[in-house]
DSSP file (Angstrom, degrees, kcal/mol; ACC not computed):
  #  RESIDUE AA STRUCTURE BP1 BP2  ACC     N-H-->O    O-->H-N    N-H-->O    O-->H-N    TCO  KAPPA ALPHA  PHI   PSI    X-CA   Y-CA   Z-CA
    1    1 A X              0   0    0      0, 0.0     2,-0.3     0, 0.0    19,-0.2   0.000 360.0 360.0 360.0 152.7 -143.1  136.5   61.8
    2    2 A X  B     -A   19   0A   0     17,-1.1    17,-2.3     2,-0.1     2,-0.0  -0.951 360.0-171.6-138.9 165.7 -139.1  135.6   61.4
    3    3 A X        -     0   0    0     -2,-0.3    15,-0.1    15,-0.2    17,-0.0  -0.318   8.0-160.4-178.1  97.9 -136.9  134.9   63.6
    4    4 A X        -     0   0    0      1,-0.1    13,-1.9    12,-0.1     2,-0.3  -0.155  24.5-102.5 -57.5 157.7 -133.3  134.6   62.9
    5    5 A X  B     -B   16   0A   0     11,-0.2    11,-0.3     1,-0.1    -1,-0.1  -0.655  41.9-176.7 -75.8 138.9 -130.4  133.0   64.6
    6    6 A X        -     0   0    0      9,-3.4     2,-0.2    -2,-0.3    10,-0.2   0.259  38.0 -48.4-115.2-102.0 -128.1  135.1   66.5
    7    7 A X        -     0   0    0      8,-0.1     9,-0.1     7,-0.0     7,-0.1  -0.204  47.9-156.4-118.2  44.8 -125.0  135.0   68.5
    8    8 A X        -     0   0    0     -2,-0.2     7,-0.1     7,-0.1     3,-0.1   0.342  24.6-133.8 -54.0 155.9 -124.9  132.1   71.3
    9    9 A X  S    S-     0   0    0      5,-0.2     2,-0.3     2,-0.0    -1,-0.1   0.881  86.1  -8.8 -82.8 -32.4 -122.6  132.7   74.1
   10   10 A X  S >  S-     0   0    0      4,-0.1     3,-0.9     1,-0.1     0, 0.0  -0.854  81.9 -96.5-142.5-177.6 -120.9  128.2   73.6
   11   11 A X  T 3  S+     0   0    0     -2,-0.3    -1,-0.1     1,-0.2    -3,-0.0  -0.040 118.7  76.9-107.3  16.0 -122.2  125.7   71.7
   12   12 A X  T 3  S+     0   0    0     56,-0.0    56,-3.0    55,-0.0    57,-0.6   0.459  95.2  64.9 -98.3  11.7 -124.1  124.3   74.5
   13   13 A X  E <   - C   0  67A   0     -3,-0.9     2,-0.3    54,-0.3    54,-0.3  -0.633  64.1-150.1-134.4 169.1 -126.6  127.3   73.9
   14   14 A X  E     - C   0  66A   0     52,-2.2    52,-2.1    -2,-0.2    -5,-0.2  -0.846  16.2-177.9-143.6 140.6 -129.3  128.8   71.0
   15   15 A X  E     + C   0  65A   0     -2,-0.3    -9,-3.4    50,-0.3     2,-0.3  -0.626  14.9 142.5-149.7 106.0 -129.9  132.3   70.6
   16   16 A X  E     -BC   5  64A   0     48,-1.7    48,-1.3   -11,-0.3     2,-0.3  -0.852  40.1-120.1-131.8 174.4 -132.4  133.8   68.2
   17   17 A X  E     - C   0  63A   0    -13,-1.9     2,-0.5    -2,-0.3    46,-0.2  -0.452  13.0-159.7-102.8 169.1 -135.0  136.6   67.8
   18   18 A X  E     - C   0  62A   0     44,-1.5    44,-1.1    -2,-0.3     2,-0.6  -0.846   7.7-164.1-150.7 104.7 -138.7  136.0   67.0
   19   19 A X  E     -AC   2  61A   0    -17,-2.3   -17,-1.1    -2,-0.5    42,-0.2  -0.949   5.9-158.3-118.8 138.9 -140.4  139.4   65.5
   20   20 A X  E     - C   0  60A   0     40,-3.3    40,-1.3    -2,-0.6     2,-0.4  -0.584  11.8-142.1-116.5 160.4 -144.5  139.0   65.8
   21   21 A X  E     - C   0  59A   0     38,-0.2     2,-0.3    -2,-0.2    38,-0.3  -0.918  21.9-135.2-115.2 131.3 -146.2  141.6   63.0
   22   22 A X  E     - C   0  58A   0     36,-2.4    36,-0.5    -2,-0.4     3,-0.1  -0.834  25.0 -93.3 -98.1 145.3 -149.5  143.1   64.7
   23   23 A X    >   -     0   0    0     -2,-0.3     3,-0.7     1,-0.1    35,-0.5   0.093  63.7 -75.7 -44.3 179.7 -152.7  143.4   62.9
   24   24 A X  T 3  S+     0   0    0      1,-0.2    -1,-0.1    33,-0.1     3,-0.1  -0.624 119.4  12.5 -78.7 136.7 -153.1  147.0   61.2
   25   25 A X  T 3  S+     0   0    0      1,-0.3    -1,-0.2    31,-0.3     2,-0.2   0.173 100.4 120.0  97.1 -25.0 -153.9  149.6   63.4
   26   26 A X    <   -     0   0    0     -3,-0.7     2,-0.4    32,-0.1    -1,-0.3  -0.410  40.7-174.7 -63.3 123.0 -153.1  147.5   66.3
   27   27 A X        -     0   0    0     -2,-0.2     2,-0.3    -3,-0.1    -3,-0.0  -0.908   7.1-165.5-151.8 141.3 -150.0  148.7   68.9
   28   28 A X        -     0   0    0     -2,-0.4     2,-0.3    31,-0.0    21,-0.2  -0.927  17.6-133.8-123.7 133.7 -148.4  146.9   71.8
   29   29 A X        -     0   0    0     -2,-0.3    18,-0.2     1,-0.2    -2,-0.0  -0.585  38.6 -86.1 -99.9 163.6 -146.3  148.6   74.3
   30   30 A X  S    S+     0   0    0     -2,-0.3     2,-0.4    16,-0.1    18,-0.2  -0.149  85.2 101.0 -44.3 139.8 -143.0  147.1   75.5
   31   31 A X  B    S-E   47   0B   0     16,-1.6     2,-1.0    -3,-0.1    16,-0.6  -0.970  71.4 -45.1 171.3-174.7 -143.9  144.8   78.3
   32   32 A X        -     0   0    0     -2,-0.4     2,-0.5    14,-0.2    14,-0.2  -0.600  45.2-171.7-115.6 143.2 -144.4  141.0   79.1
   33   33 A X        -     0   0    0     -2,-1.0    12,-1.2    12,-0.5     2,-0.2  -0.903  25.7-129.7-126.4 137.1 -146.2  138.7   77.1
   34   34 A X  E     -F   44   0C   0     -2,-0.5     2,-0.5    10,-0.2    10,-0.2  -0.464  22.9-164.9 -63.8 139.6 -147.2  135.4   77.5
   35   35 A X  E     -F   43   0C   0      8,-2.4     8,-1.1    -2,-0.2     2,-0.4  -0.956  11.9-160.9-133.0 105.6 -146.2  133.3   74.4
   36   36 A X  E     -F   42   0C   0     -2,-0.5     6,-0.2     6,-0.2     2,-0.2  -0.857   6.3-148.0-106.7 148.7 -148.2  129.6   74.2
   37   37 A X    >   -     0   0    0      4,-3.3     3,-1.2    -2,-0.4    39,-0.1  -0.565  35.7-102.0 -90.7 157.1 -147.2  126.4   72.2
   38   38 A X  T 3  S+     0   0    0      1,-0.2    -1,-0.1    -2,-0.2    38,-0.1   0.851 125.3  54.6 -35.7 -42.0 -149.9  123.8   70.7
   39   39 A X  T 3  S-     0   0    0     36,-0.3    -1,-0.2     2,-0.1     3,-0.1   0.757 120.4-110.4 -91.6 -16.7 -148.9  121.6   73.7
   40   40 A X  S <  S+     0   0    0     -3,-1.2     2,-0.3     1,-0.4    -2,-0.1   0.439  71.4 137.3  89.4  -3.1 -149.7  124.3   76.3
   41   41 A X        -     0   0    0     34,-0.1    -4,-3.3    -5,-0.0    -1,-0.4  -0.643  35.6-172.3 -84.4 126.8 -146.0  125.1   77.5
   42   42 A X  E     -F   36   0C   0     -2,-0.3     2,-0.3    -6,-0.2    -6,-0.2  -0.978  11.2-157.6-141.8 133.9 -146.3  128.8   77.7
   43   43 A X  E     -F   35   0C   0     -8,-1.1    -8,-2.4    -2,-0.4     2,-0.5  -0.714  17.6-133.4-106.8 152.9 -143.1  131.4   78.4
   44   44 A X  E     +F   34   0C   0     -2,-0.3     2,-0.4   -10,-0.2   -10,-0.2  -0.825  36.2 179.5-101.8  96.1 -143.4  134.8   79.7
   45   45 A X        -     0   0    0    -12,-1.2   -12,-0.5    -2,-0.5   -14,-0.1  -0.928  34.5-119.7-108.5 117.6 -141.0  137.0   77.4
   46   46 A X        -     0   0    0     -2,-0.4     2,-0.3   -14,-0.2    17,-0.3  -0.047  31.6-158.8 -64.5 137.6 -140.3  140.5   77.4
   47   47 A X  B     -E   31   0B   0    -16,-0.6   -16,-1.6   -18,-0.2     2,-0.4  -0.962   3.9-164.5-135.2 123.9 -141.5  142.1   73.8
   48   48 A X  E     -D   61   0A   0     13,-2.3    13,-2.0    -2,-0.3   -19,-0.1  -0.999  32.0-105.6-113.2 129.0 -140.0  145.6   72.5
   49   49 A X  E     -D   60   0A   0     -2,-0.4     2,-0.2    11,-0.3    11,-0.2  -0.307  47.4-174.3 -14.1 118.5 -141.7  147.7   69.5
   50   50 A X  E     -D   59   0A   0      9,-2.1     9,-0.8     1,-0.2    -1,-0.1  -0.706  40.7 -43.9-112.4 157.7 -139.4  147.1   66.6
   51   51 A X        -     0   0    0     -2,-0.2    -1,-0.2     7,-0.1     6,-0.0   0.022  64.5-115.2  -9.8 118.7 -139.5  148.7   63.2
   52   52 A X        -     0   0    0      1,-0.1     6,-0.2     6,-0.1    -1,-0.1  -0.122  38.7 -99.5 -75.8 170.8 -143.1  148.9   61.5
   53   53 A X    >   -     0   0    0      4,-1.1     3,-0.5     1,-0.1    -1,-0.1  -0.116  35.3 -91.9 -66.5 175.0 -143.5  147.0   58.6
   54   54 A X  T 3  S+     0   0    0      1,-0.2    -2,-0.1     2,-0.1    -1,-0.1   0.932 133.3  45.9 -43.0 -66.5 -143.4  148.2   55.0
   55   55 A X  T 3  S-     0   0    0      1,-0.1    -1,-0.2    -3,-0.0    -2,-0.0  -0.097 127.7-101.5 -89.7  23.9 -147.2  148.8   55.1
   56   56 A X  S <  S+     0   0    0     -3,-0.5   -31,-0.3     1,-0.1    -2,-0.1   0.650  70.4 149.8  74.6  32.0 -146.7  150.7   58.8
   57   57 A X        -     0   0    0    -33,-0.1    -4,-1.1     1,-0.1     2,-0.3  -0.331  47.6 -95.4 -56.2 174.4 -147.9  147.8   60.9
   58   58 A X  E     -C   22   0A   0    -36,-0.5   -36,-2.4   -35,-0.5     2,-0.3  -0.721  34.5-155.5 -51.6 126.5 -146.6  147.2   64.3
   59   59 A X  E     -CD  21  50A   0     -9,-0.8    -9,-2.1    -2,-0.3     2,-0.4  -0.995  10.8-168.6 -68.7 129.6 -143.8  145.0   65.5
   60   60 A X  E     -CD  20  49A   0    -40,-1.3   -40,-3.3    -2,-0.3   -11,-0.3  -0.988  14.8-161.8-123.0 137.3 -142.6  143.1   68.7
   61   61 A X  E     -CD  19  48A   0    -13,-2.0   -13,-2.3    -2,-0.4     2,-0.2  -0.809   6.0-164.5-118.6 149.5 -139.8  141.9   68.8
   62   62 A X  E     -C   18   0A   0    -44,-1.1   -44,-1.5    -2,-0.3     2,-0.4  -0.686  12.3-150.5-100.7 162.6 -137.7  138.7   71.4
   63   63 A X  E     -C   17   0A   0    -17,-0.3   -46,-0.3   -46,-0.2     2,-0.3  -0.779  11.6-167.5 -60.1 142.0 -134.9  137.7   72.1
   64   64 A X  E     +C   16   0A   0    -48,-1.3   -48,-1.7    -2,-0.4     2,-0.3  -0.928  11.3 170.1-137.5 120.0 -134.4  134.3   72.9
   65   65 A X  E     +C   15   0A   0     -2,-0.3     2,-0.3   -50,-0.2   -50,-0.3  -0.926  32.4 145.3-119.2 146.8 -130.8  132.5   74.7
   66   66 A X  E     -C   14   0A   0    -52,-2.1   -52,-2.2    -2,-0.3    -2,-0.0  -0.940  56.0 -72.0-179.5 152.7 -131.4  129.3   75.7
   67   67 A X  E >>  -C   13   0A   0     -2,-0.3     3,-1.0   -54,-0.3     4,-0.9  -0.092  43.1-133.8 -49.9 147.5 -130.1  125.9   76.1
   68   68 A X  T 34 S+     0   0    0    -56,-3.0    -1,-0.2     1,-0.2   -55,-0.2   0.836 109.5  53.3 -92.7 -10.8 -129.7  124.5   72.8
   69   69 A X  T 3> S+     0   0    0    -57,-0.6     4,-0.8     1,-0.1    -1,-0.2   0.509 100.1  75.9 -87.3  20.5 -131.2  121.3   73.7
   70   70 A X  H <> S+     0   0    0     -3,-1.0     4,-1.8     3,-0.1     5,-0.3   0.895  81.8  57.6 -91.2 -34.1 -134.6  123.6   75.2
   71   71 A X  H >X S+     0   0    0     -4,-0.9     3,-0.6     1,-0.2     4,-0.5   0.817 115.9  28.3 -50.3 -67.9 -136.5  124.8   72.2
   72   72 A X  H 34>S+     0   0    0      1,-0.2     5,-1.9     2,-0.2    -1,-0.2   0.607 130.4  50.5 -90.1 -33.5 -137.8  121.6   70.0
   73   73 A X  H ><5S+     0   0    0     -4,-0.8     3,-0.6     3,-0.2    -1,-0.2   0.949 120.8  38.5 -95.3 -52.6 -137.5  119.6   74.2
   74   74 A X  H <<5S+     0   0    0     -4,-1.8    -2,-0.2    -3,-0.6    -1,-0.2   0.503 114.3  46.2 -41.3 -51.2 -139.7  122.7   75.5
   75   75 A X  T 3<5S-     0   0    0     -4,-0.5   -36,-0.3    -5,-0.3    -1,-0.3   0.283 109.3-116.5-106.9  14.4 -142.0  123.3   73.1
   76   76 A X  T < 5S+     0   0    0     -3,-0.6     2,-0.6     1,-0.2    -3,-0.2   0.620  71.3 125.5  66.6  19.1 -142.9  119.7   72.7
   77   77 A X    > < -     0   0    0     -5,-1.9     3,-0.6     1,-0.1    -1,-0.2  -0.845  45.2-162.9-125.4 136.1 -141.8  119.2   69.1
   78   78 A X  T 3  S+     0   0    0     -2,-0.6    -1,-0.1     1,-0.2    -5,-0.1   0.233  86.1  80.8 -84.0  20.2 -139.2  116.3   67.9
   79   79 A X  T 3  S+     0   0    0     -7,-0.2     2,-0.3     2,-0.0    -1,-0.2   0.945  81.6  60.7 -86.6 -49.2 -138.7  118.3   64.9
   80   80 A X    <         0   0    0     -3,-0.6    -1,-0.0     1,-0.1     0, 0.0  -0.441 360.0 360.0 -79.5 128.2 -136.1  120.9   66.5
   81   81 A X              0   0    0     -2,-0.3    -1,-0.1    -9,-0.0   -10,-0.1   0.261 360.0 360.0-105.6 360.0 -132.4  119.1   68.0
């Protein structure tokens, strides 16, 4: 999985991408998927087929814009500001 930073609209906001690798053999069609943390806080985010892997797997890929104090607040983890 990666998921880079991208472009926030102010600096009161986070925006990055989250691309999940599916097992081989494995394909998921664009749609929404529920996404859960350790803690149990689970978001419903819309998932597109991206680029296969090197070794032809499957990808979906997120977007994510968000308050910047919501991920690390959200997801339960003091790790993230």
């Amino acid at each position: 999985m990666d998921a880079p930073s991208g472009i926030p609209m102010s600096d009161s906001f986070a925006c990055y991408s989250a691309t999940f690798e599916l097992p081989a053999g494995v394909f998921a069609p664009q749609d929404v998927y529920r996404i859960g943390s350790p803690s149990g806080r689970a978001w419903d985010l819309l998932a597109t087929p991206t680029r296969p892997t090197e070794d032809g797997r499957s990808t979906l890929t997120v977007v994510v814009h968000c308050r910047a104090d919501e991920p690390g607040n959200a997801a339960g983890s003091r790790d993230v500001a």
